[in-house]
N, C-alpha and C positions, 0 to 999 in steps of 0.2 A: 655612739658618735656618728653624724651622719657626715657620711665623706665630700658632700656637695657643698657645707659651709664650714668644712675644714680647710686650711690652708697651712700649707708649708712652708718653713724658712729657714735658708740654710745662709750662715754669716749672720750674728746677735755680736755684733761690736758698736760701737758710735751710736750707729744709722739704725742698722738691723736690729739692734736690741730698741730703739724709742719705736721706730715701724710695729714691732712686734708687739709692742703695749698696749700701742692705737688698738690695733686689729683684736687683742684680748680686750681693752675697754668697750668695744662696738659689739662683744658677747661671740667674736669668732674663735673656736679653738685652733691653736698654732701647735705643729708639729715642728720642734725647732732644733735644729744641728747646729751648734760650733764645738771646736776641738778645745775650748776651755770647760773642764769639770764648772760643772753648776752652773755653766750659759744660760741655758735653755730657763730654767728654772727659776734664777732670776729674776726674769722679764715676763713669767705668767705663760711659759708654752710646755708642753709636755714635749719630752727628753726623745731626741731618736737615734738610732743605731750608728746612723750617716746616711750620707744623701740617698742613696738609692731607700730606705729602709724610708725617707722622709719623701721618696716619690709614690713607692709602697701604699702611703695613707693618709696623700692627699690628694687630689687633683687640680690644684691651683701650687707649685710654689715657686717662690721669691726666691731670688737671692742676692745678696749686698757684701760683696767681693773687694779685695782692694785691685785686680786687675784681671785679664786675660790669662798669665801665667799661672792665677790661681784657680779663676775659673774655669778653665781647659778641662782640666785632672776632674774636678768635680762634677763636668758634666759629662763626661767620655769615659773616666774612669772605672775601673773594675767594681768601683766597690758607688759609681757615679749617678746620677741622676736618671740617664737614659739607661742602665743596667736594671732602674727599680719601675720605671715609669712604663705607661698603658699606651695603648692611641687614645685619641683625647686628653692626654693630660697637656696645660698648660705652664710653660717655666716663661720667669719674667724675669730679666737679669736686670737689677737697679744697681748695677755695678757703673762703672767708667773703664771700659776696656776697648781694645782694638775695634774699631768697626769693620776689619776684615776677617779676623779672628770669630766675632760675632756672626758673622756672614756666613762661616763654614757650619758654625755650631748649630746656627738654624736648620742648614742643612742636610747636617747629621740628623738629625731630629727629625726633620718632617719626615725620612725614608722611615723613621718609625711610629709616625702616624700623631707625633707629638708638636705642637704648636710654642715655638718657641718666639718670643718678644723681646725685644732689648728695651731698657725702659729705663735713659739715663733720669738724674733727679735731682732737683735744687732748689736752695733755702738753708740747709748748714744743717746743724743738729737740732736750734733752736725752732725752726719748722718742721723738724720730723717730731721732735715733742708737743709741737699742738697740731699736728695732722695736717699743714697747710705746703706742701710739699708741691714745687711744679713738675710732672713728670713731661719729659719727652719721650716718644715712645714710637719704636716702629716691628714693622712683620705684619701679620695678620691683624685688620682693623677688625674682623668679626669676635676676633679672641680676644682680644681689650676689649670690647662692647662688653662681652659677657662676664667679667672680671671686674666689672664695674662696682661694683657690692665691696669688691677687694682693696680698691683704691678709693671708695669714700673715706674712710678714716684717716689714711693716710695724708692724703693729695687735695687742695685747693683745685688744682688746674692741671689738668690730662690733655698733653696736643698726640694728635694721631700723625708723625712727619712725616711716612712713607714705609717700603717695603724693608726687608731687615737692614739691618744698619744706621739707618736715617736716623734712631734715634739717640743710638752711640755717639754719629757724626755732632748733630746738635749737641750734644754734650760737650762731648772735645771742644766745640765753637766756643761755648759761654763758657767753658771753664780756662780757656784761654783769656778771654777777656776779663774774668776774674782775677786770675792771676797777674795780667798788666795792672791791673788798678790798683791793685793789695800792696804789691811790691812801689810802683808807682808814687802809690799818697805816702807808703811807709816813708822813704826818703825824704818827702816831703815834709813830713811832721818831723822829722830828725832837724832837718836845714832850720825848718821853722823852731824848733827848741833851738838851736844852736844859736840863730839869731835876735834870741829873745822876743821872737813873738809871741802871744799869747795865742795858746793852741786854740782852744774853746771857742776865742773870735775868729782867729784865721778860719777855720773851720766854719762859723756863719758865715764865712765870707765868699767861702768856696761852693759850697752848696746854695747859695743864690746866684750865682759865678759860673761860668763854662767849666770848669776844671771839675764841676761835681759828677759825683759816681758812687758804685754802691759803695766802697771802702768808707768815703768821704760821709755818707749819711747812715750807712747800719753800722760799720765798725768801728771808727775813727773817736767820735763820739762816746763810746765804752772805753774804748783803751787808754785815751790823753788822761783817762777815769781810776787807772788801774787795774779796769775788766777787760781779760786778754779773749774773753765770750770762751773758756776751755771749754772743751768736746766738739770741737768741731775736726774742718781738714787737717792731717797734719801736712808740714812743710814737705816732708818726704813724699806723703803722697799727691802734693801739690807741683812738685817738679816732675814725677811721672807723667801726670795729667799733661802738662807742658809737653813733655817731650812726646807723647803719645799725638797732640796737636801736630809736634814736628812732623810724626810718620807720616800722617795724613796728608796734610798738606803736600808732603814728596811723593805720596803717589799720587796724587790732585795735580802734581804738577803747577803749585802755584808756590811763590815764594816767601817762605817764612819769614819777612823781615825783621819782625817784632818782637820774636822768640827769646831773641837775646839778651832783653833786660831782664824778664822773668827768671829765664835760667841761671843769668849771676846771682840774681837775689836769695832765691832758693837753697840753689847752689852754696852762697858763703853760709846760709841759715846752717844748713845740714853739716857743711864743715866745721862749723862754731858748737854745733852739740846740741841743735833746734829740732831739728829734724824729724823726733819724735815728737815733738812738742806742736802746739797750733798753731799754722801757717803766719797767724797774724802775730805771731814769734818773730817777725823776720824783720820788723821794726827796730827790735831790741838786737840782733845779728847786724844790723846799719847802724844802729848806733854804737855798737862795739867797737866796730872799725871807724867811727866819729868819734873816738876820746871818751868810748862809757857813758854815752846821753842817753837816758831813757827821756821817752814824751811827757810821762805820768808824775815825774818832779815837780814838785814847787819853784815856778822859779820866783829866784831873789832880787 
């Protein structure tokens, strides 16, 4: 095994497990951690101890987290990333986590000679399955340079935003405006069921219309379908995302105004029992509270 086109991955859920396929179909071995029996194995990487054991035997690795709180523990942790890793190893966090959290973590890092990148990621599940991934990415631009080999498979499009955080930040941004739009058109398609329009047109109508968005032209159009596009965000982890926006923005010092639709939406999703389910679940959470309209009816 040569260690220079091995790569490491810790988190094989959703993301991390389609990421991890890429990178076995491009002929790279994966050293892969998650705490479900037979993760790793699954998705074509060989099995590792835990994260240190998986910095132990690679020099490149990933990780795809659902937050800060999880990632903290794994990369500082006793049994953590920087406990198994070299100087010169490279971690790339394709997580969605605090960009100030991200900040410290880098910094833990570099006193050990380790080159740490935040490298938020978007396109859904359905882009990690064909490898067309946009990543945002910040920290050290020499260490992305050379990692490059590691993000073909995955990634269409690699922006380099700045020093660490910048590309947490940009994350937090678009996944905010994601979630206005999601929640947004859901509603919309609800109203529009409710008053008898025809979803299918309204929808040509919108997407040549100011009102268009990605909901409106990649999601909208599967679901009124019956395809809710499962394996992607769930609602739960889509209202973190939101709220993680909130923090930033208060220490930004700028005001969130917009916050607020996102968060009820979500919000009722998760109360109603969506939660774990895919974000674009939250149509069907509006329509609950609308008298039980789903979009994807017939109408009469």
């Amino acid at each position: 095994m040569t260690q220079q086109r091995t790569v490491g991955f810790v988190g094989l859920g959703n993301m991390g497990g389609r990421m991890t396929r890429r990178l076995v179909g491009a002929g790279i071995e994966v050293i892969g951690y998650d705490p479900r029996p037979g993760a790793a194995e699954s998705v074509g990487a060989t099995s590792a101890a835990g994260p240190a054991d998986v910095a132990r035997r690679a020099r490149v690795v990933l990780m795809s987290l659902p937050d800060s709180h999880v990632v903290e523990p794994v990369v500082r942790g006793a049994d953590g990333l920087l406990a198994g890793a070299s100087a010169g190893t490279i971690v790339v966090d394709l997580s969605t986590a605090s960009p100030a959290s991200t900040v410290r973590l880098h910094d833990e890092a570099a006193a050990k000679g380790v080159r740490y990148l935040d490298a938020g990621i978007s396109g859904g599940a359905a882009a990690a399955e064909k490898g067309t991934l946009t990543i945002m990415a910040g920290g050290d631009a020499g260490a992305l340079a050379e990692i490059a080999w590691v993000m073909g498979p995955i990634a269409a499009h690699v922006h380099h935003m700045g020093p660490s955080g910048a590309g947490h930040t940009a994350k937090l941004l678009n996944n905010f405006l994601n979630a206005v739009s999601l929640a947004a058109t859901a509603e919309v398609m609800v109203a529009g069921r409710k008053s008898g329009l025809d979803l299918a047109q309204l929808l040509d109508v919108i997407n040549t219309s100011s009102g268009v968005n990605f909901a409106t032209t990649n999601r909208f159009p599967h679901i009124v379908r019956g395809d809710y596009l499962e394996g992607g965000l769930t609602g739960r982890l889509m209202t973190k995302d939101v709220a993680l926006y909130v923090d930033l923005l208060g220490r930004l010092g700028v005001p969130s105004l917009n916050a607020a639709g996102p968060l009820a939406s979500f919000g009722l999703a998760e109360n109603l029992g969506y939660g774990d389910q895919i974000s674009n679940r939250v149509v069907d959470a509006i329509g609950d509270v609308a008298g039980g309209v789903r979009v994807h009816e017939t109408k009469e």
